[in-house]
ZAMARGU-4260 file (C-alpha; in steps of 0.2 Angstrom, whole numbers, plus 5000, padded with zeros to 4 digits):
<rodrens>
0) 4995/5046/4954 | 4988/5045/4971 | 4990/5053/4987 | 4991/5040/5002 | 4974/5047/5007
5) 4963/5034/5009 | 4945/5036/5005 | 4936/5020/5013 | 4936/5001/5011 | 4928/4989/4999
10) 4923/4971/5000 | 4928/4958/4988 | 4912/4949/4984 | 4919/4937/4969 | 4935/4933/4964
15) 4937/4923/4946 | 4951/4913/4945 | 4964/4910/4928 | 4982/4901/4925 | 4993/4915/4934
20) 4977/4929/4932 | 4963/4934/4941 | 4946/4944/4940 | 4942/4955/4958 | 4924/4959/4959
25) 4921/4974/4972 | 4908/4980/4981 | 4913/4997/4980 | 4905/5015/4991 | 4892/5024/4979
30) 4900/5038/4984 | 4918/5033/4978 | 4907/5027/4960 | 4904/5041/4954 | 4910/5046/4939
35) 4918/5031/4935 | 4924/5024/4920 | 4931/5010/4910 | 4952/5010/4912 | 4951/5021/4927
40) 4964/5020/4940 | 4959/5014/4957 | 4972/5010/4971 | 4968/4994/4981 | 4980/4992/4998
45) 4990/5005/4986 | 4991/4992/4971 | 4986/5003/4957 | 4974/4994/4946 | 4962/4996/4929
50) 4941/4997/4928 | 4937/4982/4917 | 4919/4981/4921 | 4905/4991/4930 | 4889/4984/4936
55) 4881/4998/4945 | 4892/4998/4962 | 4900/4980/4958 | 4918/4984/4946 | 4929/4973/4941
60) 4947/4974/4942 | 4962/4959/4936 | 4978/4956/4940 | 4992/4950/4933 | 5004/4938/4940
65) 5018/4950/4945 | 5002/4959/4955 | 4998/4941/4964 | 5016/4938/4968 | 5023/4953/4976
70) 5007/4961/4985 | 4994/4954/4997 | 4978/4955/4986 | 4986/4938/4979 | 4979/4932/4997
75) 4961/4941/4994 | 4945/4930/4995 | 4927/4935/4996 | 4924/4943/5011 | 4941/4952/5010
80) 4940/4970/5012 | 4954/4981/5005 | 4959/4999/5007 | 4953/5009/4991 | 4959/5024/4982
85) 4953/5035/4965 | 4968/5042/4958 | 4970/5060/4960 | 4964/5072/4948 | 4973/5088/4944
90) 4967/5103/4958 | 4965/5089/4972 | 4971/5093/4989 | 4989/5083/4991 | 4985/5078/5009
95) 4998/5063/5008 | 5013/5061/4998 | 5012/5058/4981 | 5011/5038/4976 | 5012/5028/4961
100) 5004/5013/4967 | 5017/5002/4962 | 5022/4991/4978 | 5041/4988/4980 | 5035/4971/4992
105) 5027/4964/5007 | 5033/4967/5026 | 5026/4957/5040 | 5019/4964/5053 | 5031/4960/5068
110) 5024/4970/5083 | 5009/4982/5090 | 5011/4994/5101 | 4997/5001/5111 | 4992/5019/5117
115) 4976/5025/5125 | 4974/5038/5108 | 4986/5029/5094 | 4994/5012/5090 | 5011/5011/5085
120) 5015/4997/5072 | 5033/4988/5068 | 5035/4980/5050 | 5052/4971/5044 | 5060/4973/5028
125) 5077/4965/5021 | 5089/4978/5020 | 5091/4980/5003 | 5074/4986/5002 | 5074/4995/5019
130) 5088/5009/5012 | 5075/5017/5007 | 5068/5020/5024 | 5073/5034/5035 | 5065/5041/5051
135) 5052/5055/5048 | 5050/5051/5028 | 5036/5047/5018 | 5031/5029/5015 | 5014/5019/5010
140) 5008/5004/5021 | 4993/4995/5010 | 4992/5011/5000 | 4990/5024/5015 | 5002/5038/5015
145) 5012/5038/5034 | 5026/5045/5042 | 5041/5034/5049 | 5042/5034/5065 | 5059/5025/5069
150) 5071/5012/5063 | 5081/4999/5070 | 5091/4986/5068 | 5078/4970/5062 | 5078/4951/5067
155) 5091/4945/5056 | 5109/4955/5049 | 5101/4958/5034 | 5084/4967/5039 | 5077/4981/5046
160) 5063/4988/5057 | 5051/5002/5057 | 5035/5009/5065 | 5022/5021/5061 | 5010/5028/5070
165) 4991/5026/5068 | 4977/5040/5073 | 4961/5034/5077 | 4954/5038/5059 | 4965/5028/5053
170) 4962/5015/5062 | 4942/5020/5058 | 4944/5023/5039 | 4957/5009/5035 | 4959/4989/5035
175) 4975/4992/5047 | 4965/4992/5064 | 4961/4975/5059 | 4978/4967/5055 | 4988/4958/5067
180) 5006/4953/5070 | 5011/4940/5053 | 4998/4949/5041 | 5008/4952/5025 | 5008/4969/5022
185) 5011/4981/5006 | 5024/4993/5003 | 5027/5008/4993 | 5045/5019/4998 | 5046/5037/4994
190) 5049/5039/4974 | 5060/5054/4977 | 5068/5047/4992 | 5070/5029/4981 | 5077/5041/4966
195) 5088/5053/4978 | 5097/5036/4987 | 5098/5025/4970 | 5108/5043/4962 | 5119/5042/4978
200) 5124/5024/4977 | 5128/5026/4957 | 5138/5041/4960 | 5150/5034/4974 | 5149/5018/4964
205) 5156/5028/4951 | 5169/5035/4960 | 5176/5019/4966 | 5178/5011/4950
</rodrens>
């Protein structure tokens, strides 16, 4: 499990490729190192992913190909950096929400807002996915843990819009200060929003029949 809380960035300094596989090699912090161990969880732009290897601060990390297709670290070449996260340990501070680190899909980033102290950013899902957004819930945007801010009506009939709204430590600690409008960005919904309206929809599905 994690908690949307970001603990810094790492840079991609190798990436091995395979048919439909491939090996991350990060440069991670020595402080985010410590204590870690073969088939540990760490959560990059909230994809949550196994230790395979460690080489002092250089750890190794594959995916598969359902990871490559759905998220945005099928994009990442050296240089990248990523958001990263160790999962949480029982007696940790919940300062987010709780996360899985399992990405529902990419949304495009499709406007910035600016503000002397904050940045407000818009992102577009299809609707079916989208249900699962609701003003003021919780929701993970490249494994940070954020609060919707709105939602509208998207480009298309079948799409929706939302923002969040970025604090200057976010925009410090994580990779979104850098991203601009077309970046493809990760998703994670609320479980228990994802669980309460999934119930809802099977009930009154129910009583239709």
């Amino acid at each position: 499990m994690f908690t949307g809380i970001v603990q810094g960035t790492a840079e991609v300094v190798e990436v091995r490729e395979l048919e439909q596989f491939r090996t991350h090699i990060m440069k991670m912090p020595a402080e985010l190192c410590e204590g870690l161990q073969l088939g540990a969880s760490v959560a990059h732009n909230g994809v949550c992913l196994t230790v395979t290897a460690i080489e002092g601060t250089r750890i190794s990390f594959d995916l598969m190909r359902e990871t490559l297709r759905l998220t945005n670290l099928g994009n990442v070449v050296p240089g990248t950096h990523v958001n990263v996260e160790r999962a949480a340990r029982f007696g940790d501070e919940i300062g987010g929400h709780a996360m899985s680190g399992h990405i529902i899909g990419m949304a495009p980033l499709v406007a910035i807002e600016e503000a002397p102290n904050n940045r407000k950013l818009w992102f577009e899902l299809p609707s079916e996915k989208g249900r699962f957004v609701f003003e003021k819930g919780y929701i993970g945007v490249d494994g940070i843990s954020l609060t919707v801010g709105e939602v509208r009506k998207g480009s298309g009939a079948s799409s929706i819009q939302f923002c969040v709204n970025l604090i200057p430590e976010t925009l410090a600690r994580t990779t979104l200060g850098q991203r601009v409008p077309g970046d493809q960005i990760n998703i994670e919904v609320d479980p228990q929003t994802q669980a309460i309206v999934e119930t809802v929809e099977r009930v009154l599905a129910a009583r239709n029949d």
